[in-house]
DSSP file (Angstrom, degrees, kcal/mol; ACC not computed):
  #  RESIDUE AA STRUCTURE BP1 BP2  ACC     N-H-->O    O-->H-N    N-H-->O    O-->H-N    TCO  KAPPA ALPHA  PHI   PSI    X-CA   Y-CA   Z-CA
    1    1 A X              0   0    0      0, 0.0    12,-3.5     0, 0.0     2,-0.3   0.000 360.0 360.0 360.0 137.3   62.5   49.1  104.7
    2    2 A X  E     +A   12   0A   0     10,-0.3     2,-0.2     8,-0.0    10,-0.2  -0.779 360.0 157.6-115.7 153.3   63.0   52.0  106.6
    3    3 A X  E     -A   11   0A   0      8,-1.0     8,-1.3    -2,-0.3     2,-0.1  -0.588  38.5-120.9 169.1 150.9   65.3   53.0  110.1
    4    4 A X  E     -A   10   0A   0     -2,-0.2     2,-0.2     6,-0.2     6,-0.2  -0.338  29.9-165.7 -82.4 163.0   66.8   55.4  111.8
    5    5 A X        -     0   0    0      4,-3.2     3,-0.3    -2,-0.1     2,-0.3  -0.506  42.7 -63.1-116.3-176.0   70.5   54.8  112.1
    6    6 A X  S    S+     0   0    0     -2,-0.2     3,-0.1     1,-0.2    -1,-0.1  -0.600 113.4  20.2 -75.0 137.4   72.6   56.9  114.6
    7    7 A X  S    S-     0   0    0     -2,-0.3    -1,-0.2     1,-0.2     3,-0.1   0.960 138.7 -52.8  58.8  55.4   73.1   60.7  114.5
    8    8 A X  S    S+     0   0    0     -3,-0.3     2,-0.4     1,-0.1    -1,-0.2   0.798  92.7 153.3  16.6  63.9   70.1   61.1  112.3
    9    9 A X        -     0   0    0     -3,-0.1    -4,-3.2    -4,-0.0     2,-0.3  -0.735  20.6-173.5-100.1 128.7   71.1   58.6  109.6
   10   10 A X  E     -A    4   0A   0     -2,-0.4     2,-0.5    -6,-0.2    -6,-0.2  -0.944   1.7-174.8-127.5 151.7   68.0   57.4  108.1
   11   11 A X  E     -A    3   0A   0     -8,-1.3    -8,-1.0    -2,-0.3     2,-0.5  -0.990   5.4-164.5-148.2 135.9   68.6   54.4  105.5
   12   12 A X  E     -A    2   0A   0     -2,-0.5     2,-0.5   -10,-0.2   -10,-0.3  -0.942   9.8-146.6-132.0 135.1   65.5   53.1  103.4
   13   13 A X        -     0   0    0    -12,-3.5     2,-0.4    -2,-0.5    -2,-0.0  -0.856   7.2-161.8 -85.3  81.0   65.7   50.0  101.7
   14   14 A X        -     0   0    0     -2,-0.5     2,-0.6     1,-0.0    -2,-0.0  -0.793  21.2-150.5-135.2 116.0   63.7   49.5   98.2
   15   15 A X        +     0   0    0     -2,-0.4    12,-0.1     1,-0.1     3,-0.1  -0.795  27.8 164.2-111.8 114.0   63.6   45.5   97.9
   16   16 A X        +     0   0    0     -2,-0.6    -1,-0.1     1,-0.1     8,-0.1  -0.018  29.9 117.8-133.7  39.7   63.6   44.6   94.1
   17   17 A X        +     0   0    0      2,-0.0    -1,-0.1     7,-0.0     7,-0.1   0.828  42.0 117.8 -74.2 -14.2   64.5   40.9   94.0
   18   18 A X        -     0   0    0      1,-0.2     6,-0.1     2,-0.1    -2,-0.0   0.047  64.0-143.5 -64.7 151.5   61.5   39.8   92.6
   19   19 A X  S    S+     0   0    0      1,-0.1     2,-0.7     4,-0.1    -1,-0.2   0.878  73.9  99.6 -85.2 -14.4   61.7   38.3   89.3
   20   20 A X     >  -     0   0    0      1,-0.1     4,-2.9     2,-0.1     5,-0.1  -0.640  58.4-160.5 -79.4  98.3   58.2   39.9   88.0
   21   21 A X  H  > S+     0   0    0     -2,-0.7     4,-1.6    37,-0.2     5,-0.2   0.728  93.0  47.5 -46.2 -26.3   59.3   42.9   86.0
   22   22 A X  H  > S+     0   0    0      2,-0.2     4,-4.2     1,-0.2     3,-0.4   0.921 106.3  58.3 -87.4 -40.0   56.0   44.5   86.3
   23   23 A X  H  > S+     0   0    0      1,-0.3     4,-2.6     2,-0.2    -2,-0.2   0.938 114.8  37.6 -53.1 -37.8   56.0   43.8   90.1
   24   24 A X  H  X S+     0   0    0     -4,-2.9     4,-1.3     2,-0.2    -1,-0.3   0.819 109.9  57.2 -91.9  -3.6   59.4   45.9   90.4
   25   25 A X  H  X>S+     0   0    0     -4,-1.6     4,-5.5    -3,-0.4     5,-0.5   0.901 108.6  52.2 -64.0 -56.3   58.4   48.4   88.0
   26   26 A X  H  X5S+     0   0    0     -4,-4.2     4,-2.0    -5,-0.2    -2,-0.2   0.892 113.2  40.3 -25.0 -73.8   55.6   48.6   90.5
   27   27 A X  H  X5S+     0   0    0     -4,-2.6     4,-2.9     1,-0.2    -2,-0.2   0.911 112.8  52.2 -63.5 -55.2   57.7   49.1   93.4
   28   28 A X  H  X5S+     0   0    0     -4,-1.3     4,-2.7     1,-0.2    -1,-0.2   0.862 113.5  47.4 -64.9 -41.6   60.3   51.5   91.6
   29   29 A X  H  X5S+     0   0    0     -4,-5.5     4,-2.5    -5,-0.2    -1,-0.2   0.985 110.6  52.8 -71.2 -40.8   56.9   54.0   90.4
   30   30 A X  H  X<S+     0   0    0     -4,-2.0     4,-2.4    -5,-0.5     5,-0.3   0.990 111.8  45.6 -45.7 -59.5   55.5   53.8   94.2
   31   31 A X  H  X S+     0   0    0     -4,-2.9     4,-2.1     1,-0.2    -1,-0.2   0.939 113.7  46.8 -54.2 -28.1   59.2   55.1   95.2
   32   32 A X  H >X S+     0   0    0     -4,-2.7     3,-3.1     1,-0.2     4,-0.6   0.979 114.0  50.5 -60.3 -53.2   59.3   57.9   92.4
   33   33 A X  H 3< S+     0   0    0     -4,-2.5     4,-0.4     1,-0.2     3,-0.3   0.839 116.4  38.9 -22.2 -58.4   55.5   59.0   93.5
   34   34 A X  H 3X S+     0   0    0     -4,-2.4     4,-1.4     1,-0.2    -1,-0.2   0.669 101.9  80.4 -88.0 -15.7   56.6   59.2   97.5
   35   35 A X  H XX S+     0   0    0     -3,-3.1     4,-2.0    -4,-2.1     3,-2.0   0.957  85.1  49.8 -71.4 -39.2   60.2   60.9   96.7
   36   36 A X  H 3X S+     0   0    0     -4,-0.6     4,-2.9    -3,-0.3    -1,-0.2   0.903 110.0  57.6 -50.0 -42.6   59.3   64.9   96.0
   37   37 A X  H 34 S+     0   0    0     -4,-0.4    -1,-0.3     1,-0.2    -2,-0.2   0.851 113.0  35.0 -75.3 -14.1   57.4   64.4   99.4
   38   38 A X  H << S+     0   0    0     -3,-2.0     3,-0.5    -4,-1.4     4,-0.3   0.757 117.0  58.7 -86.9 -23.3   61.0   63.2  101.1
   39   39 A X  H  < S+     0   0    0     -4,-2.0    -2,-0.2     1,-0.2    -3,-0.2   0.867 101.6  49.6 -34.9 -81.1   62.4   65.7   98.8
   40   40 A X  S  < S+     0   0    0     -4,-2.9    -1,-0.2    -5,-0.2    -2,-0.1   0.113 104.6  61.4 -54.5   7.4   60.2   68.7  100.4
   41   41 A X  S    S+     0   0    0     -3,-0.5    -1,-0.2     2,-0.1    -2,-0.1   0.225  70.2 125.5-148.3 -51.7   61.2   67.9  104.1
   42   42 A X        -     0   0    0     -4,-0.3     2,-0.1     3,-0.0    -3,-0.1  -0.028  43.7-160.8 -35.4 116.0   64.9   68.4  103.8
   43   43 A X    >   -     0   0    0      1,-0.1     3,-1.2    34,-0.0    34,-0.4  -0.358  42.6 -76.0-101.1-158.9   66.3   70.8  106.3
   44   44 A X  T 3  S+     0   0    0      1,-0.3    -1,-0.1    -2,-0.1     3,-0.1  -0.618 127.4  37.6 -95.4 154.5   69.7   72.5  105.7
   45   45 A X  T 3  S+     0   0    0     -2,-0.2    -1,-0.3     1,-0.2    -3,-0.0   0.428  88.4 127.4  60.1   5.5   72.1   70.0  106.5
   46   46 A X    <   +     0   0    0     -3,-1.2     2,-0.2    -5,-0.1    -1,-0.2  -0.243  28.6 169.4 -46.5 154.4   70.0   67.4  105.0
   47   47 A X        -     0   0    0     -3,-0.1     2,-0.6     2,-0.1    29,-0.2  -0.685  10.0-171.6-146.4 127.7   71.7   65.0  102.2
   48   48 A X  E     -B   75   0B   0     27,-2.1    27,-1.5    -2,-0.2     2,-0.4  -0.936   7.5-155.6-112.8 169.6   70.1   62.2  101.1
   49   49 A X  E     -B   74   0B   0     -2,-0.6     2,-0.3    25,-0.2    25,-0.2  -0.820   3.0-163.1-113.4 142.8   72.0   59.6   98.6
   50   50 A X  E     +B   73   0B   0     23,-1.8    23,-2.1    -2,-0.4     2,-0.2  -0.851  30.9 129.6-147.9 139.2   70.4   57.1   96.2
   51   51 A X        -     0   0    0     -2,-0.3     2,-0.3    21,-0.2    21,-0.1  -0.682  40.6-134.6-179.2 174.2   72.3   54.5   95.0
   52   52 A X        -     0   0    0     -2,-0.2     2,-0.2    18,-0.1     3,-0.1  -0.949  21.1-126.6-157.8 143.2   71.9   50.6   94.6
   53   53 A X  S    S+     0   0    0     -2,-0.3     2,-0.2     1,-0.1    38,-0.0   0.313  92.1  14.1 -88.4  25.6   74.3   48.0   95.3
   54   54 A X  S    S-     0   0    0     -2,-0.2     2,-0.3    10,-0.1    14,-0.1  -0.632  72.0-118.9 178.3 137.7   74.0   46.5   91.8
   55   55 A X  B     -C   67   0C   0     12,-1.1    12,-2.6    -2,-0.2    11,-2.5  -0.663  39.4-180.0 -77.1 122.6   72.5   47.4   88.0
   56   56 A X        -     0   0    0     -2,-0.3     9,-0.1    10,-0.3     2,-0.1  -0.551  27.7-149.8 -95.6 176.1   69.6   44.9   86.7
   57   57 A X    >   -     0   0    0      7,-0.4     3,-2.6     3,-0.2     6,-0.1  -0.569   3.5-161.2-162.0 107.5   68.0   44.7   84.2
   58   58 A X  T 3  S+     0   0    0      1,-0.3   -37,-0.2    -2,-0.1     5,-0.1   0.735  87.9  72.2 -51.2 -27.0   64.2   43.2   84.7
   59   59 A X  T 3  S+     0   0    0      1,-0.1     2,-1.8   -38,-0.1    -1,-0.3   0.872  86.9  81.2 -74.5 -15.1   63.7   42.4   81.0
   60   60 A X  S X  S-     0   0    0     -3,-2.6     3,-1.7     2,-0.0    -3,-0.2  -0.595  79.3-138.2-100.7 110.3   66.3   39.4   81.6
   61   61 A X  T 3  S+     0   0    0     -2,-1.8    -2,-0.1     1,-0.2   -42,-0.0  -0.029  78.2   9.3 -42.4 130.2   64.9   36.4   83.1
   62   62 A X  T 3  S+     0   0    0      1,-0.2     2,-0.2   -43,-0.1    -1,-0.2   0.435  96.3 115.3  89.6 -17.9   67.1   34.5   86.1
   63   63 A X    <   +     0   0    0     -3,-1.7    -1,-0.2     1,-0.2     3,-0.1  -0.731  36.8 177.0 -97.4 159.8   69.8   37.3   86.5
   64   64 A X  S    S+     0   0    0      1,-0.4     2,-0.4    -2,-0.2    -7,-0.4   0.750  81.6  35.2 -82.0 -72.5   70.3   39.6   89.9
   65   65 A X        +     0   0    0      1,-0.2    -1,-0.4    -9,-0.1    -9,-0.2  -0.673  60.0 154.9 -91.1 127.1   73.3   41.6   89.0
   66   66 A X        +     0   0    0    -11,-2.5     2,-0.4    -2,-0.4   -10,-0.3   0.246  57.5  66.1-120.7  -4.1   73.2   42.6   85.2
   67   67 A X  B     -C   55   0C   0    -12,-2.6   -12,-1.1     1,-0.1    -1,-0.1  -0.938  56.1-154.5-133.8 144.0   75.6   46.1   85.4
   68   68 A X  S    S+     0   0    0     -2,-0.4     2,-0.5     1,-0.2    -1,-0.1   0.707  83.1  33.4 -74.8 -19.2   78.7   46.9   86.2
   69   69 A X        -     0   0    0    -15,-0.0     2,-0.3    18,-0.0    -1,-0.2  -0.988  62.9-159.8-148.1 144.4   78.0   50.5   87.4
   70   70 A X        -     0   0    0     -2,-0.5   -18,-0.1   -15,-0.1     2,-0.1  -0.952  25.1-105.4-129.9 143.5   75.0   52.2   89.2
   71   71 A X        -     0   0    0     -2,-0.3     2,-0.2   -20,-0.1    16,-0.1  -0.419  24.6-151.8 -77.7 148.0   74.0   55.6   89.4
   72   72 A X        -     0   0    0    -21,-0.1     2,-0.4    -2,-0.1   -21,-0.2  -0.712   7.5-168.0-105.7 149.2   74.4   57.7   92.4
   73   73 A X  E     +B   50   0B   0    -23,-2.1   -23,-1.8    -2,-0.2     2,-0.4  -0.985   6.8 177.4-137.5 131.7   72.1   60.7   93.5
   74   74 A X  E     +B   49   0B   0     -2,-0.4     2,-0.3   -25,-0.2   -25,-0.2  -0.998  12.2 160.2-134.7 131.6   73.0   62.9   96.0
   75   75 A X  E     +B   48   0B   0    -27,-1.5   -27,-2.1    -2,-0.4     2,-0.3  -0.995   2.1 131.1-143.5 119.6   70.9   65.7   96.7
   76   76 A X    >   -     0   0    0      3,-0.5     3,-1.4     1,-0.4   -32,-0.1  -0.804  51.6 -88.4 175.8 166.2   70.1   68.2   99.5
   77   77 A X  T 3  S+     0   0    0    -34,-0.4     2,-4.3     1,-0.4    -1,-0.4   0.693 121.1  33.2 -62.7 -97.9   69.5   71.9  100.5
   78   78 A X  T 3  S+     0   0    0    -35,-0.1    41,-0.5    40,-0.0     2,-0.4   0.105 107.1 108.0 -43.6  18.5   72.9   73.7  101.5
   79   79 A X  S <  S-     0   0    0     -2,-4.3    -3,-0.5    -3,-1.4    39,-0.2  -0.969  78.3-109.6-122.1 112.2   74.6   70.9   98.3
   80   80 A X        -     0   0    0     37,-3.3     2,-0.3    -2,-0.4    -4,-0.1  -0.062  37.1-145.7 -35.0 144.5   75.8   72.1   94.9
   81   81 A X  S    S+     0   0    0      1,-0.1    -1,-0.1    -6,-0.1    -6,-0.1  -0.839  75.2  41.4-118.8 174.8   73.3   70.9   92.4
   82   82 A X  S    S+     0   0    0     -2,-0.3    -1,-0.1     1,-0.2    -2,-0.1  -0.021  82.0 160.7  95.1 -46.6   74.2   69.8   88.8
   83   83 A X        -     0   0    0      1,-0.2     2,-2.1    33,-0.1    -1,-0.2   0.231  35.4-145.6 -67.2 118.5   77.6   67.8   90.0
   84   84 A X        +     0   0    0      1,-0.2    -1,-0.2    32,-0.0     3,-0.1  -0.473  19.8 173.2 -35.3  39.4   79.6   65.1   88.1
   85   85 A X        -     0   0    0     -2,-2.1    -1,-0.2     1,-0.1    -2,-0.1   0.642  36.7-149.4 -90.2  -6.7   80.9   62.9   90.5
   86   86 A X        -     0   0    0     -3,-0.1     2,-0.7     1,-0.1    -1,-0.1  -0.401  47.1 -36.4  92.4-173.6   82.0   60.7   87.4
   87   87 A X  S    S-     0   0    0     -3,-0.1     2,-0.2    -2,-0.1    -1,-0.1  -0.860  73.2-144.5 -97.2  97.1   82.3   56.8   87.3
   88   88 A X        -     0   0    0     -2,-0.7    -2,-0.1     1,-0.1     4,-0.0  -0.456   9.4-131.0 -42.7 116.2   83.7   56.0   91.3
   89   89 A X  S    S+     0   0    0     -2,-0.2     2,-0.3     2,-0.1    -1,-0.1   0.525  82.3   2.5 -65.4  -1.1   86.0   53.4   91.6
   90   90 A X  S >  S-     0   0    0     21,-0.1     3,-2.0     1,-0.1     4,-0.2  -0.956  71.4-114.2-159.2 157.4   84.5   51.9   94.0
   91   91 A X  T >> S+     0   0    0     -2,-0.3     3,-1.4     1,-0.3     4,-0.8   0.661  99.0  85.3 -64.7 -17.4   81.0   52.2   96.5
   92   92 A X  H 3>  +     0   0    0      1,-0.2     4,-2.3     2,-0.1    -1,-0.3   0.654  69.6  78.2 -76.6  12.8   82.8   52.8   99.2
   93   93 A X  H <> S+     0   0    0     -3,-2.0     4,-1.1     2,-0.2    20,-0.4   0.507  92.3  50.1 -48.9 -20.7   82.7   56.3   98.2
   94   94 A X  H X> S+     0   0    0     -3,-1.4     4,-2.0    -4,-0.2     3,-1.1   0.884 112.0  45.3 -87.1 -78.1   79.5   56.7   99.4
   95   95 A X  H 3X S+     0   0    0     -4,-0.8     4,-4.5     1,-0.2     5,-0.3   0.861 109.1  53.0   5.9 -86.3   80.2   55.3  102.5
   96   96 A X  H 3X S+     0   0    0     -4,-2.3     4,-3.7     2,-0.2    -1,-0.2   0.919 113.8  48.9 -38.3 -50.9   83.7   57.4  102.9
   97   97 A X  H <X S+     0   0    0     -4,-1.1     4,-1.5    -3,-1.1    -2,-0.2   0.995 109.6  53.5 -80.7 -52.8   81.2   60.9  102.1
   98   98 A X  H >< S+     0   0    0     -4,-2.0     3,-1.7     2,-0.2    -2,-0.2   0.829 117.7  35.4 -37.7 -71.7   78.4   59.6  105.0
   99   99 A X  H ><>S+     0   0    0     -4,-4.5     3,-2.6     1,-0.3     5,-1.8   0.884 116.9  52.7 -86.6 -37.6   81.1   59.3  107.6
  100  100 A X  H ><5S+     0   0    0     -4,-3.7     3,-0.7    -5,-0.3    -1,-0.3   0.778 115.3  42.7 -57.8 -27.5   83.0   62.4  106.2
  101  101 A X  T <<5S+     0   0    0     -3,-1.7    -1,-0.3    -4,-1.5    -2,-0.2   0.160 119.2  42.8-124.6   0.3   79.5   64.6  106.4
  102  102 A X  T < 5S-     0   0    0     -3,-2.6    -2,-0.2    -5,-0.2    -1,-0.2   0.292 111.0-127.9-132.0  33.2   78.6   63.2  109.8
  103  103 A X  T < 5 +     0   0    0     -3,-0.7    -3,-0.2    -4,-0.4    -4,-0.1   0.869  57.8 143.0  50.3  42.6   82.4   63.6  111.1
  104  104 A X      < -     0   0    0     -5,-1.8    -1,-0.1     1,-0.2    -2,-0.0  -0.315  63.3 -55.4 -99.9-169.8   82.7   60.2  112.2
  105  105 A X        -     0   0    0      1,-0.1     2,-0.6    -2,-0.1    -1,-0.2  -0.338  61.5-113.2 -58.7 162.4   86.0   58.0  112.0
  106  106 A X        -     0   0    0      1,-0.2    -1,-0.1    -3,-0.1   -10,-0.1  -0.883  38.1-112.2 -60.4 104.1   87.3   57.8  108.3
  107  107 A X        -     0   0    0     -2,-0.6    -1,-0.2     1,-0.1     3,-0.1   0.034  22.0-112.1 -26.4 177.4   87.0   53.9  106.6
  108  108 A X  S    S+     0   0    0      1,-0.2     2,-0.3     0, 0.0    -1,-0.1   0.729  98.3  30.0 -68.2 -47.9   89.5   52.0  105.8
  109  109 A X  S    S+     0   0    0    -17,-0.1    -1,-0.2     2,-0.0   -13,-0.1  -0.937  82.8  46.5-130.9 157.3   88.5   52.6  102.1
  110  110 A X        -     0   0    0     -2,-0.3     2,-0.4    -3,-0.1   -17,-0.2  -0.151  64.5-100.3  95.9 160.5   87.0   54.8   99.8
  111  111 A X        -     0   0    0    -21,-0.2   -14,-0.3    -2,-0.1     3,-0.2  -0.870  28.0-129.2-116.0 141.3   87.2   58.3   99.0
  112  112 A X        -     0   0    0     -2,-0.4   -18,-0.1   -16,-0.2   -19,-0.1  -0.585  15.9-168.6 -90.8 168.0   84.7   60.7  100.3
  113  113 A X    >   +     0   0    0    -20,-0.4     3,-2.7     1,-0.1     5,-0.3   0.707  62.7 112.9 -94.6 -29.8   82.9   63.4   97.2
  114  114 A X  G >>  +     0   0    0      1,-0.2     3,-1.7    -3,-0.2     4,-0.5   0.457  63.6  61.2 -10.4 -68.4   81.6   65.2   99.9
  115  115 A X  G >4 S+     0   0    0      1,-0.3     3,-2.8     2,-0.2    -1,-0.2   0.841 105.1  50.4 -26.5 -56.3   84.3   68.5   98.7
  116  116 A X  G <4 S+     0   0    0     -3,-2.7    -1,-0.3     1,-0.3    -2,-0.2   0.131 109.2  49.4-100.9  32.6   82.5   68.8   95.1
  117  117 A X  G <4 S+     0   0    0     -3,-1.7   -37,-3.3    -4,-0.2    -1,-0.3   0.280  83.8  96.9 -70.3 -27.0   79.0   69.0   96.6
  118  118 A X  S << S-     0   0    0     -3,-2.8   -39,-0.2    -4,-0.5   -40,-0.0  -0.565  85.8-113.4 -85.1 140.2   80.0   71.4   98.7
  119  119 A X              0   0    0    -41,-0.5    -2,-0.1     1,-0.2   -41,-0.0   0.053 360.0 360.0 -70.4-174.4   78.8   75.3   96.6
  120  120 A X              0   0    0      0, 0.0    -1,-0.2     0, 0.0    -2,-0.1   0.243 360.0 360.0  69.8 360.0   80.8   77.9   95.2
């Protein structure tokens, strides 16, 4: 699922509930294929994030959530590349660095990373 959000926020949606390992492997190789082209697009002041709001793991039958931590990617022209961000206590870090990077209000919670993206 794709839509534009406000202040040219795009958020895409990659729907993997399906219990068929081969079906989400499917989905998850379609995304890798199509990403260098979202990749190539990117103007300066681009970022995109990838992220997931829970770790699976397909080979186990009947579960959603099977990890306790999920990887973040943050990526985009003018953005240090290479960066650590470490294990974040919490996802609303992600959050916290969208509103911090499109000036909006500050959450209630989370911390934004936005600073150690930023180069030099």
């Amino acid at each position: 699922m794709l839509s534009k959000m406000p202040r040219g926020l795009v958020c895409a949606s990659l729907d993997l509930l399906s219990e068929d390992a081969a079906q989400a492997a499917t989905a998850i190789q379609d995304f890798d294929r199509r990403l260098p082209d979202l990749l190539e697009k990117l103007r300066l002041g681009d970022m995109v994030i990838i992220t997931g709001d829970h770790g699976r793991d397909f080979s186990l039958h009947g579960q959603t959530s099977t990890r306790e931590y999920v990887p973040v990617f943050v990526t985009g022209p003018k953005l240090a590349q290479g960066v650590d961000l470490g294990s974040r206590p919490t996802a609303a870090d992600v959050g916290q660095t969208i509103v911090e990077a499109l000036r909006a209000e500050r959450l209630l919670v989370g911390d934004s990373f936005l600073d150690a993206l930023r180069p030099g």
